[in-house]
C-alpha positions in Angstrom: 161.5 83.2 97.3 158.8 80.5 96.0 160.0 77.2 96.5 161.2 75.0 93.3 158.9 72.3 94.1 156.1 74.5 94.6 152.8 73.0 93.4 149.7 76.0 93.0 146.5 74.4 91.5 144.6 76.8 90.1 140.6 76.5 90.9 137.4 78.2 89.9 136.8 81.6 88.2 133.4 82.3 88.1 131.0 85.6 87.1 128.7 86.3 90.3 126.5 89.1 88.3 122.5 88.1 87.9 120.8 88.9 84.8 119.8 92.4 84.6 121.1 93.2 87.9 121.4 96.8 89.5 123.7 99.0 91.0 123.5 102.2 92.5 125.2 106.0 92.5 127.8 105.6 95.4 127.2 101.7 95.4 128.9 99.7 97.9 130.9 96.7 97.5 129.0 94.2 94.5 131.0 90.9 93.7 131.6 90.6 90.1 133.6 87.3 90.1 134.9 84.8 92.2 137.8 82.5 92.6 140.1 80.7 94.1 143.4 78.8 93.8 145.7 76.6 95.9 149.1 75.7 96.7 150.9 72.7 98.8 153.7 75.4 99.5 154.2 79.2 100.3 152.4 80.3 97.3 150.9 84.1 96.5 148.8 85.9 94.5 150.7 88.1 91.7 148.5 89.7 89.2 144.9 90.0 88.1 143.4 91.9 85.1 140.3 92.4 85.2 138.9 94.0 81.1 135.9 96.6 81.7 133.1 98.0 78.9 129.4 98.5 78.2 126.6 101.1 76.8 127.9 104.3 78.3 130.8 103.2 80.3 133.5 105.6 81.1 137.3 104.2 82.0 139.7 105.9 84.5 139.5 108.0 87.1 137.1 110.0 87.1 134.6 107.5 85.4 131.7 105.3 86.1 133.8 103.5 88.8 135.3 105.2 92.1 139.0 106.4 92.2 141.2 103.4 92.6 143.0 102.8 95.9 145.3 100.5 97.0 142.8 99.6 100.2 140.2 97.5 98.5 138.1 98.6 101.6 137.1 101.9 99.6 138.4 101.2 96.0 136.8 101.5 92.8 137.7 97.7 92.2 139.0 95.7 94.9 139.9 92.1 96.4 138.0 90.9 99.4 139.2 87.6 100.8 136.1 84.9 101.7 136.6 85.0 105.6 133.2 85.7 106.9 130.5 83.4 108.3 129.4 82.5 104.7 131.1 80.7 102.2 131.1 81.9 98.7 129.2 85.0 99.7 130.9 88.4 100.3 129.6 89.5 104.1 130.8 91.0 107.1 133.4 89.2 108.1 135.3 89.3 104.9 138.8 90.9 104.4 139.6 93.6 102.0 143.1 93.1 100.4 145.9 95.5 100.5 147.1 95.9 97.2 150.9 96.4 96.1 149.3 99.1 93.4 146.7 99.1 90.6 145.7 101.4 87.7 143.8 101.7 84.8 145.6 100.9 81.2 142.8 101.8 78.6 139.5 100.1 80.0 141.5 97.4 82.1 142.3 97.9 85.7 145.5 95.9 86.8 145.4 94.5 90.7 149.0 94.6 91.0 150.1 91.9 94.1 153.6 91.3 93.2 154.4 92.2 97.1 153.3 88.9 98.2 151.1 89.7 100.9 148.3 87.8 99.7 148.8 84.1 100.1 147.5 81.0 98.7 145.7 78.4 100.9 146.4 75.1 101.0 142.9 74.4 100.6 140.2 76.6 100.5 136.0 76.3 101.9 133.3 76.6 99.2 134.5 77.4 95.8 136.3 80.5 96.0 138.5 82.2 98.2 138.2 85.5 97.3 135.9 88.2 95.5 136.5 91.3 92.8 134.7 93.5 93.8 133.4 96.9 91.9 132.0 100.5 93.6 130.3 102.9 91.2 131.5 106.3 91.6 129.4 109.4 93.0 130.2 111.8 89.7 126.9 112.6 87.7 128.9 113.7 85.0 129.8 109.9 83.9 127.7 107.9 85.7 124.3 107.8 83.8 120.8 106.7 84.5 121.0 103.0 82.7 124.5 102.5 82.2 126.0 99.2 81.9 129.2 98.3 83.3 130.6 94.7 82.0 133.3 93.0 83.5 135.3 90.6 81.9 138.8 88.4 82.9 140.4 87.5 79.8 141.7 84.1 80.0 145.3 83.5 82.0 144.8 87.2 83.3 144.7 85.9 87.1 148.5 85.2 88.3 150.0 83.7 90.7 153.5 82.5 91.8 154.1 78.5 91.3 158.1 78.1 92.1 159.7 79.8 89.9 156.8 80.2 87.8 153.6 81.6 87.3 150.2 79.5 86.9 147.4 81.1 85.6 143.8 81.4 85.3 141.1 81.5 83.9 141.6 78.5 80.8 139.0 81.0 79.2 137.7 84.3 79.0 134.9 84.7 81.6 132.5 87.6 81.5 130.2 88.5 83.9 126.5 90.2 83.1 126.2 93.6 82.6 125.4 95.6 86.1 122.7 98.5 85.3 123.0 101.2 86.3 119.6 102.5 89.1 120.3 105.9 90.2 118.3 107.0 93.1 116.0 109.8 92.1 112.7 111.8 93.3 109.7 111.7 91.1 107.1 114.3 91.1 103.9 112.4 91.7 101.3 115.6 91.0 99.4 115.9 88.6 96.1 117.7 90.2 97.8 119.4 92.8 94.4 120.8 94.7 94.2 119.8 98.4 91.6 121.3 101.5 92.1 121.6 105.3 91.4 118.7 107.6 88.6 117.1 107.5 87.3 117.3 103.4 87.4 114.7 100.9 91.3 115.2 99.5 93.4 116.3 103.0 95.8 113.9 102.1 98.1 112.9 98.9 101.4 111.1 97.9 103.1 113.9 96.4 106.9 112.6 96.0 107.9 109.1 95.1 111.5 107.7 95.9 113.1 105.3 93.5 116.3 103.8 95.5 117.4 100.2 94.9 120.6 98.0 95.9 120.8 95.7 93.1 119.6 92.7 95.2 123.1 90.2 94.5 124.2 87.6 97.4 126.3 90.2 99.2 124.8 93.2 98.7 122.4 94.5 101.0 121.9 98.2 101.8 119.8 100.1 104.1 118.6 103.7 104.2 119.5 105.4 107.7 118.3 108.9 106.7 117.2 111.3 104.1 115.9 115.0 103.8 112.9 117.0 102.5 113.1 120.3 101.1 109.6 122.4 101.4 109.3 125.4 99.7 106.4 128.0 99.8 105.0 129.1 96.6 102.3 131.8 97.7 100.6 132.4 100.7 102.1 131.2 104.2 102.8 128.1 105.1 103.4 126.9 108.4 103.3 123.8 110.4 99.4 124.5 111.2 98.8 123.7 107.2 99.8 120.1 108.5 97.6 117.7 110.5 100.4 117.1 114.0 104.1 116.0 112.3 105.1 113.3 114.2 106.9 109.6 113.8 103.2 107.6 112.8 103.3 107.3 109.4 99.6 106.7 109.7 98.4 110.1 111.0 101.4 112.4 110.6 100.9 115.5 108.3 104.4 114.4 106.3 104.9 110.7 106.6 106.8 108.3 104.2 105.3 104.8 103.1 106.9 102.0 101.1 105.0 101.1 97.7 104.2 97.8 98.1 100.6 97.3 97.6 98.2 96.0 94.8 98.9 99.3 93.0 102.4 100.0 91.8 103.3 103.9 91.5 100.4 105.1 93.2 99.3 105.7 96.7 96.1 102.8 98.0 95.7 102.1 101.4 97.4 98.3 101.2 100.7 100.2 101.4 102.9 100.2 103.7 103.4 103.0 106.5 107.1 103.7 107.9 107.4 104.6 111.3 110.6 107.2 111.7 113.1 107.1 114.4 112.6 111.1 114.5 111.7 113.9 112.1 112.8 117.3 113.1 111.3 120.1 113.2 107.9 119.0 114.3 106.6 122.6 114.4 107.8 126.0 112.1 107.1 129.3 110.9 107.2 130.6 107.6 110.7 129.9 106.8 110.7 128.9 102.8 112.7 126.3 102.3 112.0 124.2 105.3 114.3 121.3 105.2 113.1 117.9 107.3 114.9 115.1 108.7 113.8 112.0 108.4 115.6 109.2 110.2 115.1 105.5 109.9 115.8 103.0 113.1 116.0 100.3 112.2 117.6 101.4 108.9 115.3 100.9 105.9 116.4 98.0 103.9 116.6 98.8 99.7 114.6 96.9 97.4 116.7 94.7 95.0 115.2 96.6 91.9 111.7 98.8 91.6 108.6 97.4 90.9 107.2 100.8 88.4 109.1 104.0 88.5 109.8 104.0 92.8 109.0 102.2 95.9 108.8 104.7 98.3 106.9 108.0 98.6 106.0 111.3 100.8 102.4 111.3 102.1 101.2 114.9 103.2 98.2 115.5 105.5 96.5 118.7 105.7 96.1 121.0 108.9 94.4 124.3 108.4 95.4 125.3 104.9 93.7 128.1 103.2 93.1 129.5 99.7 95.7 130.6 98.0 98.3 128.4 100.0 100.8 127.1 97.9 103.8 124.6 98.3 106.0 122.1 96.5 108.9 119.5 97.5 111.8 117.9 96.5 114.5 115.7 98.4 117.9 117.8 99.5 120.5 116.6 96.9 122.8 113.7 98.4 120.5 113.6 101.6 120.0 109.9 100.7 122.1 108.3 103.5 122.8 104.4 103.3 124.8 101.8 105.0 126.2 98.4 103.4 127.2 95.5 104.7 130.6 96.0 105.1 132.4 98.8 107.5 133.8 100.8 104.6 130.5 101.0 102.9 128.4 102.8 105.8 127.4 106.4 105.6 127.3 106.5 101.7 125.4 109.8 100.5 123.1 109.4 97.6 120.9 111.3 95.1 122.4 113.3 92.4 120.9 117.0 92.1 119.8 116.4 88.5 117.7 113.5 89.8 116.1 114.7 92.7 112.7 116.4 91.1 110.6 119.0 92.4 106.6 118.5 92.6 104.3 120.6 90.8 102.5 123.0 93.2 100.3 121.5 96.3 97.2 124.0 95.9 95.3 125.1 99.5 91.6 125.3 98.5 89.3 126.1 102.1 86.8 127.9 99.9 83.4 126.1 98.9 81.2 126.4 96.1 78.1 128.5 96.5 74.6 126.9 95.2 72.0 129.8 93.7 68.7 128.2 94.0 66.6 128.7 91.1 63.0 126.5 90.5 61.3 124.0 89.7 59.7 123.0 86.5 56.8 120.4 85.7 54.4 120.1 83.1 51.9 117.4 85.1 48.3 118.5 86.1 48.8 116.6 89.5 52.2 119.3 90.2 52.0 122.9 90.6 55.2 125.6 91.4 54.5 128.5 94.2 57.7 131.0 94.8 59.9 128.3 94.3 58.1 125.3 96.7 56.7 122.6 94.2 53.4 121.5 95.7 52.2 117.7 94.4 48.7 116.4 94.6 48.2 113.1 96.9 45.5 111.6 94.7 48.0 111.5 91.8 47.6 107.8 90.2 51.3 107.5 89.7 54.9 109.6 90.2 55.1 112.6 88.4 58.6 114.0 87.8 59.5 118.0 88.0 63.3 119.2 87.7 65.0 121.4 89.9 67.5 124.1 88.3 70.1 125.8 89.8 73.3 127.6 89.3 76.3 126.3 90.9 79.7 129.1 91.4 83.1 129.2 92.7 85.6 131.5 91.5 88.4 131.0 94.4 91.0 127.8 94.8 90.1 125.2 92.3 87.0 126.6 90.8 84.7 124.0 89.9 87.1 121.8 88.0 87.2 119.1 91.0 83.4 119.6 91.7 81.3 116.2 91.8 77.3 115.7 92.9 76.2 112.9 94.9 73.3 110.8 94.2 71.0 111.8 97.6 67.9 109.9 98.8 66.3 112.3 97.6 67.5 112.4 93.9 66.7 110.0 91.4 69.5 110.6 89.2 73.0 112.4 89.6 73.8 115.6 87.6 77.2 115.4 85.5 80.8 116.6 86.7 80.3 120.4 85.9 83.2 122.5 84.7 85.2 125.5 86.2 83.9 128.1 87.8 80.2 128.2 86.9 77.5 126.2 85.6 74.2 125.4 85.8 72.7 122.1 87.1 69.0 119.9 86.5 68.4 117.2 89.2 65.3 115.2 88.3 63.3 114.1 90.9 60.4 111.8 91.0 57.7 112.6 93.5 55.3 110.6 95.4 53.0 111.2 97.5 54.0 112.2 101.1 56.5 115.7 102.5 60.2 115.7 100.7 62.9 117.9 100.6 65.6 117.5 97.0 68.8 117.9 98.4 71.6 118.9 95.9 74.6 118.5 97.5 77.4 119.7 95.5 81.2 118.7 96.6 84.3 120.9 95.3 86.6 117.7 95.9 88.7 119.9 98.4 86.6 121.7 100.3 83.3 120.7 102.3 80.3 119.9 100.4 77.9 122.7 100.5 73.7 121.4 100.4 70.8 123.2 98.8 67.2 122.0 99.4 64.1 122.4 97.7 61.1 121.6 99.1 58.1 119.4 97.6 55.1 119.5 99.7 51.8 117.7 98.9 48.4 119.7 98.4 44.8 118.3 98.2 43.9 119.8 94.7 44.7 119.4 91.3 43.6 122.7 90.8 46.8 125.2 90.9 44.9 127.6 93.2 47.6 129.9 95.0 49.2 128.6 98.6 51.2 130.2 100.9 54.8 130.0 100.2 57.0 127.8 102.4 60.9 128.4 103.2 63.6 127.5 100.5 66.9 127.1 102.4 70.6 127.2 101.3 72.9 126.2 103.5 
């Protein structure tokens, strides 16, 4: 029985919760307040009410919170006693309280201690001696994207004996910032989905970006150990030879992940950050649709406290051998996401909801390159002359003469023309537009002076390798368009 001379002082009740602070699907342990209290005699903690609401909050079990246990070590809110190696801020070595019993009545949970086994020090470190603490549950029915959870202790709702009586605490209501709720989710990142084989000008792209956060509060600090990729084949055959060699180097493996930190936020530059896994398994397969990967993290990946865009990690894929007509997409295997907290009880935790984990539009093979139909020249200058399709110039023009080579450009496999660009050669003066699908027709203008020149007019279907035709411009000793023997016209 508390002694009748027992003195309990009660001390600080503070709200730990940073402005606009996150908190994840599954979360671990996140401090919401802190306090502490005293006693010059064998004192205990009896009661503590702790008043919940906020833009789509759900009470009870099941809800936005996890079930309710009496072992704060895994309850939905909990009491963790400051132990560790740091005052004031929940760690490691901190001690979840074994409660008498608690519940929910309406939207306040009760942390029912009238059992005695929590006791009062006679002095404590730091401000507080212990922590409420909050887990979010793992239920995608009530636990929505952006949620807010509040927390609030409603003044003299934190008991504890004092002799024959109870002191209390807070003097005043005390409410803590809303935590917001981040659910981890995959994002399709495809938009032009059209990629070649090894070797072309797009082999590679960021197809699948990650948003997965820990909130970032003194105390919370999760890491990602694991998580898994679903490929699925959408036409064609794919196999492990449409990848470049999968291995752990994020920097050359044909699936790879990378953290988004560079200058460019949700998007893929090359001042981002490769991961290096611990293993990914298989390295090699067939043509089993899905094909589910393993991607393990050692050390374990640690969270960012909130996203900088719309994620902060992505899939990069490499190409191998793909052909036309190869076509796959990806997603991330529901609850695949696997994280570990700072505390023992919050290791393991499996995240990713299935309504949040997207698939990518199509990943479009495209070996196939466009074809060039070489067609003439044209001029209208008395110092230029045209013979089966070889434009002839004369040396003792005063100054360059310009003549325009037309062609026809085709390709009616993979992406068409749609991704087609022309460079600007040596040889060209001027660059012909982006030309549309399929088919079209092009005009390079060249400018000629005296001497032996070939036009080259390179034309590059973005996925595929760029595919060269040449005209030739050779110089003859008359103005006079007399007839010449015809030289070669090459299309290679």
């Amino acid at each position: 029985m508390p002694s009748a001379a027992a003195t309990t002082t009660p001390g600080m009740t503070a709200e730990l919760v940073g402005p606009e602070q996150g908190i994840n699907e599954a979360s671990s342990a996140v401090p919401v307040f802190g306090f502490g209290t005293t006693a010059d005699t064998p004192e205990s903690l009896y009661s503590i009410n702790i008043s919940f609401s906020g833009t789509g909050f759900s009470a009870g079990d099941p809800g936005d919170l996890a079930p309710l246990d009496a072992d704060s070590a895994v309850s939905g809110v909990g009491l963790y006693r400051d132990t560790g190696s740091t005052d004031d801020v929940l760690d490691s070595g901190d001690i979840p309280v074994q409660l008498t019993d608690l519940g929910w009545a309406g939207a306040v949970v009760q942390l029912d201690l009238t059992g005695g086994n929590e006791p009062l020090p006679s002095a404590q470190n730091g401000n507080y001696t212990w922590f409420i603490v909050v887990r979010t549950s793992n239920d995608p029915t009530y636990l929505g994207d952006g949620n807010r959870i509040q927390a609030r202790i409603v003044a003299d709702n934190i008991l504890a004996t004092d002799g024959a009586a109870l002191a209390s605490q807070p003097a005043s209501d005390v409410a803590a910032d809303a935590l917001i709720v981040r659910l981890t989710r995959g994002l399709n990142l495809v938009s032009n989905g059209w990629i070649g084989p090894s070797g072309v000008l797009i082999d590679e792209m960021a197809p699948l970006g990650l948003r997965i956060v820990d909130g970032g509060a003194a105390g919370v600090s999760d890491s990602l150990t694991s998580i898994q990729l679903e490929l699925w084949t959408d036409s064609g055959v794919i196999t492990s030879s449409d990848f470049a060699p999968i291995t752990t180097n994020a920097q050359t493996s044909g699936i790879a992940f990378y953290r988004d930190d560079g200058t460019s936020d949700d998007a893929w530059d090359a001042s981002d950050g490769p991961v290096n896994l611990a293993s990914i398994s298989p390295t090699s397969f067939g043509s089993t649709s899905p094909q589910v990967f393993t991607m393990d993290f050692s050390p374990a990946l640690p969270l960012p406290d909130d996203a900088t865009g719309t994620f902060d990690f992505m899939v990069v894929v490499r190409t191998g051998t793909i052909t036309t007509g190869d076509y796959l997409y990806l997603h991330f295997v529901h609850g695949s996401a696997m994280v570990d907290g700072l505390l023992a009880s919050d290791q393991g935790r499996a995240l990713l909801f299935p309504a949040w984990s997207a698939y990518t539009n199509d990943l479009m093979g495209d070996d196939t390159p466009p074809s060039i139909t070489s067609s003439s020249w044209t001029e209208s200058s008395q110092y230029l002359a045209v013979w089966d399709g070889t434009l002839y110039f004369n040396q003792q023009m005063p100054a360059a003469q310009t003549a325009t080579a037309r062609g026809q450009a085709s390709d009616f496999f993979g992406s068409g023309l749609r991704n087609a660009t022309w460079s600007n050669e040596s040889s060209l003066e001027s660059s012909p537009p982006v030309i549309p699908p399929a088919s079209a027709a092009f005009s390079p203008a060249r400018t000629t002076t005296p001497g032996s020149h070939t036009a080259d007019v390179p034309s590059v279907d973005a996925p595929t390798a760029p595919v060269l035709s040449s005209r030739f411009c050779r110089s003859f000793l008359r103005a006079a368009r007399a007839p010449v023997p015809a030289s070669n016209i090459t299309s290679r």
